[in-house]
Residue frames relative to the residue before (quaternion, step in Angstrom):
aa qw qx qy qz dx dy dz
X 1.0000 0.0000 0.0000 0.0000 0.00 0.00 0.00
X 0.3343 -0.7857 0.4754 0.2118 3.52 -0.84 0.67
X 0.6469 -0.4475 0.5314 0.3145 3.51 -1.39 0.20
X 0.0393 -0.8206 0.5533 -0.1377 3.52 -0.74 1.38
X 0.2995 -0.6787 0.6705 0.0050 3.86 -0.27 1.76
X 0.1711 0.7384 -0.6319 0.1620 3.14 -0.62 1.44
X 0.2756 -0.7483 0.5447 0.2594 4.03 -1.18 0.49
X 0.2938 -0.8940 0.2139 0.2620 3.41 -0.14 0.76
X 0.5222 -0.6139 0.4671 0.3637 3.23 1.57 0.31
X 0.4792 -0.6045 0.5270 0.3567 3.86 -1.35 0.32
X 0.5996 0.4180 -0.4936 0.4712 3.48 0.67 -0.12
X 0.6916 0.5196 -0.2286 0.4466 3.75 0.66 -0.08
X 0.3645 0.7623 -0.3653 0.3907 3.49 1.72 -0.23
X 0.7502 0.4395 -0.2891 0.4006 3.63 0.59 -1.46
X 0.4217 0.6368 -0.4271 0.4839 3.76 1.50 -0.40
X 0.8176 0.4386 -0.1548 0.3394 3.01 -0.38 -1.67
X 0.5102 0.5259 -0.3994 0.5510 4.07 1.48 -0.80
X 0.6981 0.5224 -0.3241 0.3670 3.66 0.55 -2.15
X 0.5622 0.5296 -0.4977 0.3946 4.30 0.71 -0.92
X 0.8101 0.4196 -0.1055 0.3957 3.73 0.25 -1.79
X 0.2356 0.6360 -0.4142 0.6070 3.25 1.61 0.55
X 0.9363 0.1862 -0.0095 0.2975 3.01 -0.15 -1.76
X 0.2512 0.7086 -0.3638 0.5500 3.48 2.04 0.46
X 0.7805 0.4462 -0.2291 0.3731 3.39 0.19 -1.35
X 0.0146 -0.5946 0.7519 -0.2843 3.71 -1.23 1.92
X 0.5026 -0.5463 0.6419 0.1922 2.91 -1.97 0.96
X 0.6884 0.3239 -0.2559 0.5964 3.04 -0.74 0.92
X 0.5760 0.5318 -0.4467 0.4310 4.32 0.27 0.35
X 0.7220 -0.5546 0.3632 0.1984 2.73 -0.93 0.72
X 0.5713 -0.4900 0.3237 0.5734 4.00 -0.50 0.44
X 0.0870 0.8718 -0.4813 -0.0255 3.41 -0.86 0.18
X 0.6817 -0.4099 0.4847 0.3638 3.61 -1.38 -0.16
X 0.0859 0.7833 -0.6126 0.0621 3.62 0.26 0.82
X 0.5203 -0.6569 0.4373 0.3264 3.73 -1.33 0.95
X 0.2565 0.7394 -0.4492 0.4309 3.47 1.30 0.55
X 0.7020 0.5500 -0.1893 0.4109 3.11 1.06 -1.63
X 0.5100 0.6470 -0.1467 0.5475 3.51 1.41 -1.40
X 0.8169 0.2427 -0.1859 0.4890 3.59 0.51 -1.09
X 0.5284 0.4093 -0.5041 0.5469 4.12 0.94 0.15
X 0.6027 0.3966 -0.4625 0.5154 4.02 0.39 -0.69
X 0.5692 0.5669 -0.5313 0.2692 4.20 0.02 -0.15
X 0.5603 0.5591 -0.5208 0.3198 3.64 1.18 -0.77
X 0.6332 0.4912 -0.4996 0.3288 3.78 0.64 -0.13
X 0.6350 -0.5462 0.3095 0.4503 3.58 1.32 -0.25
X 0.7364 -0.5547 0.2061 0.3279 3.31 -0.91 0.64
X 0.4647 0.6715 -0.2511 0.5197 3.36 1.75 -1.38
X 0.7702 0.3350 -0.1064 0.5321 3.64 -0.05 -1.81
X 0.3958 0.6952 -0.3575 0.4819 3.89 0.74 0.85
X 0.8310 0.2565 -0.0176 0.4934 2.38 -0.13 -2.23
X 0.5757 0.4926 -0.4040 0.5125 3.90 0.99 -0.40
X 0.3932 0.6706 -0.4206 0.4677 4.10 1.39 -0.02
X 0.8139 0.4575 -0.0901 0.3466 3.12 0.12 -2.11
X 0.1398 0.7112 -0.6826 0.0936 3.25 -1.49 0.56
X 0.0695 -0.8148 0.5746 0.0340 3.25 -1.42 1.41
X 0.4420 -0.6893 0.5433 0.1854 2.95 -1.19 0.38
X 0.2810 0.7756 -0.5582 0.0889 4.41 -0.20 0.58
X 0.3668 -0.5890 0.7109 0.1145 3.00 -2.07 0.27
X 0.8995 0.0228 0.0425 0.4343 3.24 -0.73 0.75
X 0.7686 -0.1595 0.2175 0.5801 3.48 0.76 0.35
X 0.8565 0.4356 -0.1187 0.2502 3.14 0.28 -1.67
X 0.4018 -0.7293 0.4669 0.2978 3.68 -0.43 0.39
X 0.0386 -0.7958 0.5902 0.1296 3.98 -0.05 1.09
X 0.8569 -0.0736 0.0249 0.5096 3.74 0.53 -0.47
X 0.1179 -0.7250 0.6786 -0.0040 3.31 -1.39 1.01
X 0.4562 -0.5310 0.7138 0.0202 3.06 -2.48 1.52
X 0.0651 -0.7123 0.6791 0.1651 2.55 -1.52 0.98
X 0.3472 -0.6855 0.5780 0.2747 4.38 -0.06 0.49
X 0.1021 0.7027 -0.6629 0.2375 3.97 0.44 1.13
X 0.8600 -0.1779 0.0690 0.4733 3.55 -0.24 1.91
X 0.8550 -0.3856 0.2819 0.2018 3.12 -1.67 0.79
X 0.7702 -0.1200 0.1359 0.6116 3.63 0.35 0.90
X 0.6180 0.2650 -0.5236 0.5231 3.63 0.26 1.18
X 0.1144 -0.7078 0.6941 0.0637 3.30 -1.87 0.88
X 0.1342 -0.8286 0.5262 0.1356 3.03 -0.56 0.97
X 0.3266 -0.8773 0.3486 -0.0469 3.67 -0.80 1.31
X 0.3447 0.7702 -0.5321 -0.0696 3.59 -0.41 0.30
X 0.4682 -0.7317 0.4942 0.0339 3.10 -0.82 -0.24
X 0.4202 -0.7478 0.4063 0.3149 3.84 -0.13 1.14
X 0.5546 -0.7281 0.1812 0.3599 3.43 -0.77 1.15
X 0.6467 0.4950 -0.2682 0.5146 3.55 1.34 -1.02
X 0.6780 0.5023 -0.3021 0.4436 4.15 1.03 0.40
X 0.3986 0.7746 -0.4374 0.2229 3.42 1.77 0.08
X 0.7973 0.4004 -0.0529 0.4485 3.36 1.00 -0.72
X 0.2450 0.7279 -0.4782 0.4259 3.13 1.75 0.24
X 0.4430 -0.6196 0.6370 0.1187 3.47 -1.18 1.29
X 0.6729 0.4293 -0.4284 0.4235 3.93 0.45 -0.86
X 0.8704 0.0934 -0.1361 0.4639 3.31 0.39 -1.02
X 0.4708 0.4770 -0.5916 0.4482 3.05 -0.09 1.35
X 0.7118 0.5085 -0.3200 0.3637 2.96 1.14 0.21
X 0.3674 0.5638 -0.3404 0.6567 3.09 2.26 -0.82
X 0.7277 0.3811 -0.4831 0.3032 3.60 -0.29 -0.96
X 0.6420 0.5708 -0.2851 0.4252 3.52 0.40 -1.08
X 0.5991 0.4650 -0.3462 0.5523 3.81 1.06 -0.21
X 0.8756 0.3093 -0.1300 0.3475 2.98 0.24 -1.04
X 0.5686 0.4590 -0.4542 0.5096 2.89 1.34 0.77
X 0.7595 0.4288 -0.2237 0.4350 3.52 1.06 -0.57
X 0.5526 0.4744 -0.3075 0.6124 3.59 1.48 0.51
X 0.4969 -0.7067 0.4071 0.2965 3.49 -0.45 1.69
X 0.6231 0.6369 -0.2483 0.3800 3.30 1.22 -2.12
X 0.7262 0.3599 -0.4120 0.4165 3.66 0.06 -0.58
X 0.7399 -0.5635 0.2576 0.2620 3.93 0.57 0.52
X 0.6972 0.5189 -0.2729 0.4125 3.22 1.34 -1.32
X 0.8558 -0.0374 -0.0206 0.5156 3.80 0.34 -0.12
X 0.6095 -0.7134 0.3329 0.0934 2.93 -1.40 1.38
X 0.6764 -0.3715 0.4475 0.4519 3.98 -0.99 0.05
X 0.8620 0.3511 -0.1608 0.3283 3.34 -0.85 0.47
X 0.7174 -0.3953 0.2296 0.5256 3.71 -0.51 -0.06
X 0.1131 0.7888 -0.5836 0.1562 3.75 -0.74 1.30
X 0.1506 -0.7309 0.6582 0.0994 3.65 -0.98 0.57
X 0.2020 -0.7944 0.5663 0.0861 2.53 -2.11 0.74
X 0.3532 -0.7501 0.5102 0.2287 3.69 -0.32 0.91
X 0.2519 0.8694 -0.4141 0.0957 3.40 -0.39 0.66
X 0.5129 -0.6766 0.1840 0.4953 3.86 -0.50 0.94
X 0.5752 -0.3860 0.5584 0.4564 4.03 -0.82 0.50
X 0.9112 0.2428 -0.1570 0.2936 3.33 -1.74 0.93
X 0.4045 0.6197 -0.4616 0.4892 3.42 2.02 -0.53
X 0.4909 -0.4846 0.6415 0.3355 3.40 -1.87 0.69
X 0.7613 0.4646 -0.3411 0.2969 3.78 0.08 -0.31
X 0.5055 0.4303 -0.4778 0.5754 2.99 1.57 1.02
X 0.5638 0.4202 -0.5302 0.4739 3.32 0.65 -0.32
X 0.6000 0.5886 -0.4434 0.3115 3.96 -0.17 -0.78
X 0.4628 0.7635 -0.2838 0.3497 3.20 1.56 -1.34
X 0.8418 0.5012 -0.0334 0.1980 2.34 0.26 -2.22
X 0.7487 0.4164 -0.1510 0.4932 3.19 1.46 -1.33
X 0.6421 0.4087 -0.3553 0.5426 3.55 1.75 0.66
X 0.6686 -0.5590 0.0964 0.4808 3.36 1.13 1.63
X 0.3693 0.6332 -0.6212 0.2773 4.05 0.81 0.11
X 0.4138 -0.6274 0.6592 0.0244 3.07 -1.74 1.01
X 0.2512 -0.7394 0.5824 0.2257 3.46 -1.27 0.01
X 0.4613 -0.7171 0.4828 0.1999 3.85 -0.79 1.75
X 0.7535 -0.4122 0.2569 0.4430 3.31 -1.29 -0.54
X 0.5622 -0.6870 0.3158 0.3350 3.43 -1.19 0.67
X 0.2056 -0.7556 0.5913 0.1928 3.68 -1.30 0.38
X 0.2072 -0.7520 0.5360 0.3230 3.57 -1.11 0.28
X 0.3304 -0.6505 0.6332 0.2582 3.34 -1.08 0.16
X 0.1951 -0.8232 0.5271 0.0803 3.40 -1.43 0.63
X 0.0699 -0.8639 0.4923 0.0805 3.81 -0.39 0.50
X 0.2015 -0.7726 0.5779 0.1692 3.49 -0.87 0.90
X 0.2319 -0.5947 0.7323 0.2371 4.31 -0.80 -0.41
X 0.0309 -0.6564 0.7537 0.0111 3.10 -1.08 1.39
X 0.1839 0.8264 -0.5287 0.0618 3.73 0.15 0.38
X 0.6489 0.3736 -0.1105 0.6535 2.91 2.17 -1.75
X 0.6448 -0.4434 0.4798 0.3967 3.62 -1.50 0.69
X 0.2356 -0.7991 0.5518 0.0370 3.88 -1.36 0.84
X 0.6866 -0.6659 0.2305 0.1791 3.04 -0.89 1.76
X 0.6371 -0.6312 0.2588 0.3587 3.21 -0.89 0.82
X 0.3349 -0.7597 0.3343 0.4460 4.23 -0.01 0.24
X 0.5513 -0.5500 0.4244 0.4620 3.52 1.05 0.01
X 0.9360 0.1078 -0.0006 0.3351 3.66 0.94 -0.55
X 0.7122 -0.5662 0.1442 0.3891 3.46 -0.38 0.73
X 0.1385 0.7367 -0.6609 -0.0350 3.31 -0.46 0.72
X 0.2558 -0.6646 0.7020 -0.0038 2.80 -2.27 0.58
X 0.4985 -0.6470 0.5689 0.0963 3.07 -1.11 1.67
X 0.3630 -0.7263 0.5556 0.1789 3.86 -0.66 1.46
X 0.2528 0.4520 -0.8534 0.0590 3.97 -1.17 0.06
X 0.9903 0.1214 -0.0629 -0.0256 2.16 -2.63 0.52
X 0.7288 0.5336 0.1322 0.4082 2.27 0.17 -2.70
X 0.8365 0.1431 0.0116 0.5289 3.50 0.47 -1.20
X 0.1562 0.7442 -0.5673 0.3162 3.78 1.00 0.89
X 0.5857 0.4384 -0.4470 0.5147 4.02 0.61 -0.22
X 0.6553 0.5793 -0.3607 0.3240 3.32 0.52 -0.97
X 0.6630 0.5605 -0.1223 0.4809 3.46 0.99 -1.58
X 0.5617 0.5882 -0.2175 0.5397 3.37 1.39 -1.11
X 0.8267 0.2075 -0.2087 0.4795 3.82 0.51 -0.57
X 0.3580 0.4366 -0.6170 0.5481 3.80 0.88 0.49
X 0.5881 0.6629 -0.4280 0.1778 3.65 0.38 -1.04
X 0.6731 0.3573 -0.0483 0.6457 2.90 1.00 -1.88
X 0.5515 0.5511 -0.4643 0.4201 3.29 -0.08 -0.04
X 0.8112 0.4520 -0.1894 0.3190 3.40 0.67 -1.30
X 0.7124 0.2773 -0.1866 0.6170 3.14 1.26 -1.21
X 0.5033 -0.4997 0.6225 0.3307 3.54 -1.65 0.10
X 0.8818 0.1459 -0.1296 0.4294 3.37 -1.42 0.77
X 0.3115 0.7441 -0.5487 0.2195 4.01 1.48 0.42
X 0.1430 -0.6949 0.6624 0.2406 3.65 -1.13 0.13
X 0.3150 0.6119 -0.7074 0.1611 3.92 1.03 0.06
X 0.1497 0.7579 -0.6144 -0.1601 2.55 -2.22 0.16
X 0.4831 -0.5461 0.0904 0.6783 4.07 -0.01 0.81
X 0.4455 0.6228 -0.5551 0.3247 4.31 0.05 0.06
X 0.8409 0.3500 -0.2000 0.3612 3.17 0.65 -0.89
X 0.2931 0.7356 -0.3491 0.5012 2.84 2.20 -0.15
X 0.7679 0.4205 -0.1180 0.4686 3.49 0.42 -1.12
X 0.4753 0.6386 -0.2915 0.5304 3.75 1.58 -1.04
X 0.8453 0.3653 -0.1592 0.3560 3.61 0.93 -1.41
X 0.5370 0.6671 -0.2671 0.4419 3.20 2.12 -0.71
X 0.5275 0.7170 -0.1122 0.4417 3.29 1.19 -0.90
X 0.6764 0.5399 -0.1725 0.4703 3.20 1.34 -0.78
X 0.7947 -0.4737 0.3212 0.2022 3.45 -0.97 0.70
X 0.6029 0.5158 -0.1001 0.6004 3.33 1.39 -1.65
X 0.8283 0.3992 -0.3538 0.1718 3.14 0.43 -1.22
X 0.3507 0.6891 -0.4959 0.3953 3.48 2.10 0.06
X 0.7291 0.1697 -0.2850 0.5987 4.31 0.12 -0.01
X 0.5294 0.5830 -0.4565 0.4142 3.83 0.54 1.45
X 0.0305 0.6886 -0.7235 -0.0389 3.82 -1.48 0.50
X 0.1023 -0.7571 0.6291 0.1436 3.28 -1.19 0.66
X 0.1781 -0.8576 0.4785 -0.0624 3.49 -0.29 1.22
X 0.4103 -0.7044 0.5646 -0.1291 3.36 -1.02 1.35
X 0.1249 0.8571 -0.4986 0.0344 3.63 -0.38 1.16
X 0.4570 -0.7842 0.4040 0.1143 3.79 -0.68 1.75
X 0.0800 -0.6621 0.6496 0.3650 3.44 -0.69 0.26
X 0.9322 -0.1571 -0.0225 0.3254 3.57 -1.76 -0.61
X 0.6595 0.5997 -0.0273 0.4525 2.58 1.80 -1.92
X 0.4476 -0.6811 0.4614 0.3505 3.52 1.65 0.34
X 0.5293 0.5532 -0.5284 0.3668 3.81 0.82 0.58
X 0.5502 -0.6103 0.4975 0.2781 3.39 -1.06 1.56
X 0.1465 -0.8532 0.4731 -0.1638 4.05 -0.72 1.00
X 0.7607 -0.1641 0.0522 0.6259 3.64 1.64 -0.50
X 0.0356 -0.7880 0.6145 -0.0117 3.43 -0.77 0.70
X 0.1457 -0.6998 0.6992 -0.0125 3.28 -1.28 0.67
X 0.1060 -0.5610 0.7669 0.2931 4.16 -1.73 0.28
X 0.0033 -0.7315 0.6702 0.1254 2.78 -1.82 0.23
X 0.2065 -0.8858 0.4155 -0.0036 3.19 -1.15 1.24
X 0.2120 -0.7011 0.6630 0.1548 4.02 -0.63 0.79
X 0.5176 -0.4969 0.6942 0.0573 2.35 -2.41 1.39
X 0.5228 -0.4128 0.4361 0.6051 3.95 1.04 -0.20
X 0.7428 -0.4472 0.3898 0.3102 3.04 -1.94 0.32
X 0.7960 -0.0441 -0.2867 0.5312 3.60 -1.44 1.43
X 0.4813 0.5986 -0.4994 0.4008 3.44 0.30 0.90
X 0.6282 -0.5181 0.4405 0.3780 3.89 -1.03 0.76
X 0.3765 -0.7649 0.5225 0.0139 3.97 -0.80 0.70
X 0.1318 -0.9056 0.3853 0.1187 3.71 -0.01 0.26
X 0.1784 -0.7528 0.6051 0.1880 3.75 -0.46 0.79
X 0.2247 0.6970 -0.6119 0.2986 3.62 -0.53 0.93
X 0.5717 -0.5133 -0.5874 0.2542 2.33 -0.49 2.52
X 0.2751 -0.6350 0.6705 0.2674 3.52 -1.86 -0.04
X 0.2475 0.7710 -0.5855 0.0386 3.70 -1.08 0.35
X 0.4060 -0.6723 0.6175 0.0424 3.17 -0.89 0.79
X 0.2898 -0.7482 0.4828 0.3510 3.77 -0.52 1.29
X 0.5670 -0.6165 0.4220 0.3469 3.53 -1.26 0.95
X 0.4890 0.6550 -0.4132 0.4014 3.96 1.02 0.24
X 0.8040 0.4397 0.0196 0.3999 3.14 1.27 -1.51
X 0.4904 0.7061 -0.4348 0.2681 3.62 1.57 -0.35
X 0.7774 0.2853 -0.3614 0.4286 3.23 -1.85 0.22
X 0.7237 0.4309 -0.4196 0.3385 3.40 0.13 0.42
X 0.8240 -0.2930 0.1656 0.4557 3.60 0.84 0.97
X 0.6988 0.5861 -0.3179 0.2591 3.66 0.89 -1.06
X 0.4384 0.7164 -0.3646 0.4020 3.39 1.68 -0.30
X 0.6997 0.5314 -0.0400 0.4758 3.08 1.10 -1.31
X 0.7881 0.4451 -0.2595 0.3370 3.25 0.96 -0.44
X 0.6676 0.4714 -0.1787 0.5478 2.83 1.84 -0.86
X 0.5481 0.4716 -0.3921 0.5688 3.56 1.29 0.77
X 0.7469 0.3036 -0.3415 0.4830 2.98 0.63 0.13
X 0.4146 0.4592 -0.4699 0.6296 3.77 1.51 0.49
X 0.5714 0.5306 -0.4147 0.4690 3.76 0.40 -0.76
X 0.6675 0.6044 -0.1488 0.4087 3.46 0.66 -0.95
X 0.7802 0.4450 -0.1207 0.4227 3.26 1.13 -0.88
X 0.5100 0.7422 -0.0853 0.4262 2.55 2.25 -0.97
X 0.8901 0.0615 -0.0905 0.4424 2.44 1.04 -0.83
X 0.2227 0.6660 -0.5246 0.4813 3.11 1.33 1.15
X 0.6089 0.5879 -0.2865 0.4489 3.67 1.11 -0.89
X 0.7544 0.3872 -0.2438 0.4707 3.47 1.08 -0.88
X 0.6339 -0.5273 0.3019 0.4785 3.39 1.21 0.74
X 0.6410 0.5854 -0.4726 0.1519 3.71 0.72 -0.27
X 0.7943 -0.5333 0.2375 0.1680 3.45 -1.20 0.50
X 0.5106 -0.1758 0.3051 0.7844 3.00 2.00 -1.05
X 0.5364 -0.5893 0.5973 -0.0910 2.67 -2.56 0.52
X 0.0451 0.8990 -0.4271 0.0860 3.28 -0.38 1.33
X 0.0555 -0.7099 0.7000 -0.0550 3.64 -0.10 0.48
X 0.1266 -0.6252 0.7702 -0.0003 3.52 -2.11 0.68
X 0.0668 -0.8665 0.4944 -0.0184 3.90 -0.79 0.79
X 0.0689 -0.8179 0.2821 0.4967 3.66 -0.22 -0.68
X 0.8347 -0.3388 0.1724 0.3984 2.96 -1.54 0.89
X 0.7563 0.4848 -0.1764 0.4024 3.53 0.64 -0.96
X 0.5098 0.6095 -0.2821 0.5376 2.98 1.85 -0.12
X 0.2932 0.8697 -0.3961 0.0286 3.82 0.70 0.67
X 0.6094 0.4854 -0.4954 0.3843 3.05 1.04 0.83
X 0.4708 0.6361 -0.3670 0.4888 3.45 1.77 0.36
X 0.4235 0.7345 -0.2070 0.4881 3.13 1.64 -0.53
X 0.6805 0.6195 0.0050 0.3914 2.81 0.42 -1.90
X 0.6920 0.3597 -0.2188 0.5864 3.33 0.76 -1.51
X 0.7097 0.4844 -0.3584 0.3649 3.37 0.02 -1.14
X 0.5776 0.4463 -0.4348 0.5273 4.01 0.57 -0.52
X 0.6755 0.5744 -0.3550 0.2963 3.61 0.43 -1.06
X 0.7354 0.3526 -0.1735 0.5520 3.30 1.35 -0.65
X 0.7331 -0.3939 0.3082 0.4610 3.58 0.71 0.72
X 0.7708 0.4009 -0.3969 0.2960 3.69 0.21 0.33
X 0.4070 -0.6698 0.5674 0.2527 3.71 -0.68 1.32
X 0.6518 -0.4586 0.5881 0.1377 2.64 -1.97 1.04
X 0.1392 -0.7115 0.6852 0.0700 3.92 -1.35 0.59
X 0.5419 -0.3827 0.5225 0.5356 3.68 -1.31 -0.19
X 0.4074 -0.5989 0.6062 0.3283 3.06 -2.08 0.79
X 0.1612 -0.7470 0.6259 0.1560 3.12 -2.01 0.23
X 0.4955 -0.7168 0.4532 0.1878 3.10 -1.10 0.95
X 0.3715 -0.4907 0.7098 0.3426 3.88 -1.42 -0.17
X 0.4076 -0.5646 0.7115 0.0941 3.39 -1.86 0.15
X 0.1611 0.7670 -0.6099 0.1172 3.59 -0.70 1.11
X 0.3311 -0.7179 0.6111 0.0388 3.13 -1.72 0.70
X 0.4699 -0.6720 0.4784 0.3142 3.66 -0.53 1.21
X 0.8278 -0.1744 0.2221 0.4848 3.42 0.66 -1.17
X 0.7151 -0.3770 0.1060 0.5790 3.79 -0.80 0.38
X 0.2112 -0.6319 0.7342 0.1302 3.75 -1.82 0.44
X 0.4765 -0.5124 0.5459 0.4609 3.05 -1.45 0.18
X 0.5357 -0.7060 0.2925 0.3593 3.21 -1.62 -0.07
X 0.6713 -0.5251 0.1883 0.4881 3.44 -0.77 0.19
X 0.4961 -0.6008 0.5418 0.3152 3.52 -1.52 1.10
């Protein structure tokens, strides 16, 4: 049976969430987590599913893309197919040939799991490796400490609120509560909590989503930010370790979060709040077109 590049369309969305669900183990490699799937929803379900791309054999979904922005694919790959010669080879085409759809002319990365044959293939058709990221991992087996500060559990109601830590936090955010709702709406967000942490004065200061893979499965922070009014005073920390709790409540198994390296005061925070450090990993990029792989 052959290897089949397929788009799954929104009626095909809950597939592609239900695989990377079932991908997710303590101990895997960085990965695509349907977290990831459910922060790309604030654009809406439509502008998703035109994201997503899988990759199967026979029915079965072995690996799935997520198009997260201009020239990056993010990749993973079912665990017992990492090394599969067939499709590591399809992948590795179809990423490095404009014509097949999946990535553009010019400079493009790929996120992909450490150890996958379809980095090596990369590798030996002139991909490079970009700057480094770390991943982070918490154990929630044991019960998690109190955060020192109020948090609040977003619905609905208080999407504006969440919406401006947002912007606030990052430079150059376009969230806004619509997309709040764009992202609630989503599938993912049914093993999700976006949380919202107060200092004294009851002013909203950091926010964080957090998403489960289902119960004893790995959890995903994806985004933290701290409003840019409020930093260095602790809130980084706190709301990672509510994030943490969070999702220990939803049954999940642990905590993961991924930064870059050069970020070291994101670093920083995250250890501070109970999460070990991992090896870094890198993306794969290409200056411009290659031939394809032999």
């Amino acid at each position: 049976m052959t290897i089949t590049l397929g788009e799954p369309g929104v009626e095909g969305l809950s597939e592609a969430v239900g695989a990377l669900r079932e991908w997710q183990y303590d101990g895997a490699p960085m990965q695509l987590h349907p977290g990831d799937l459910g922060w790309f929803w604030r654009f809406g379900a439509e502008a998703t599913a035109s994201a997503v791309r899988t990759w199967s054999r026979g029915g079965r979904i072995l690996a799935v893309g997520l198009l997260d922005g201009p020239g990056l694919l993010r990749l993973t790959i079912a665990p017992d197919a990492q090394r599969d010669e067939e499709l590591a080879r399809r992948l590795a085409a179809d990423v490095t040939g404009p014509e097949r759809g999946v990535l553009p002319e010019g400079k493009v990365n790929i996120e992909a799991p450490v150890g996958a044959l379809v980095q090596d293939l990369l590798f030996e058709n002139g991909w490079k490796t970009d700057e480094p990221w770390t991943p982070l991992r918490r154990d929630l087996t044991r019960p998690v400490r109190d955060p020192g500060v109020r948090i609040e559990v977003v619905g609905p109601e208080r999407a504006h609120v969440f919406a401006a830590v947002q912007r606030a936090a990052f430079d150059g955010s376009t969230f806004t509560d619509e997309r709040w709702h764009a992202m609630a709406a989503g599938s993912p967000y049914a093993g999700a909590r976006c949380l919202v942490a107060c200092d004294d004065q009851g002013n909203a200061v950091a926010a964080v989503t957090v998403w489960s893979a289902g119960p004893n499965r790995p959890g995903l922070l994806e985004p933290l930010g701290v409003h840019r009014e409020h930093r260095r005073r602790g809130y980084g920390e706190a709301i990672a370790v509510a994030a943490a709790a969070a999702l220990r409540e939803l049954g999940s198994s642990s905590a993961i979060v991924c930064t870059p390296s050069s970020n070291v005061g994101a670093v920083a925070t995250y250890k501070s709040a109970g999460f070990r450090q991992r090896p870094e990993v890198r993306d794969q990029y290409r200056d411009a077109r290659l031939d394809h792989p032999r």
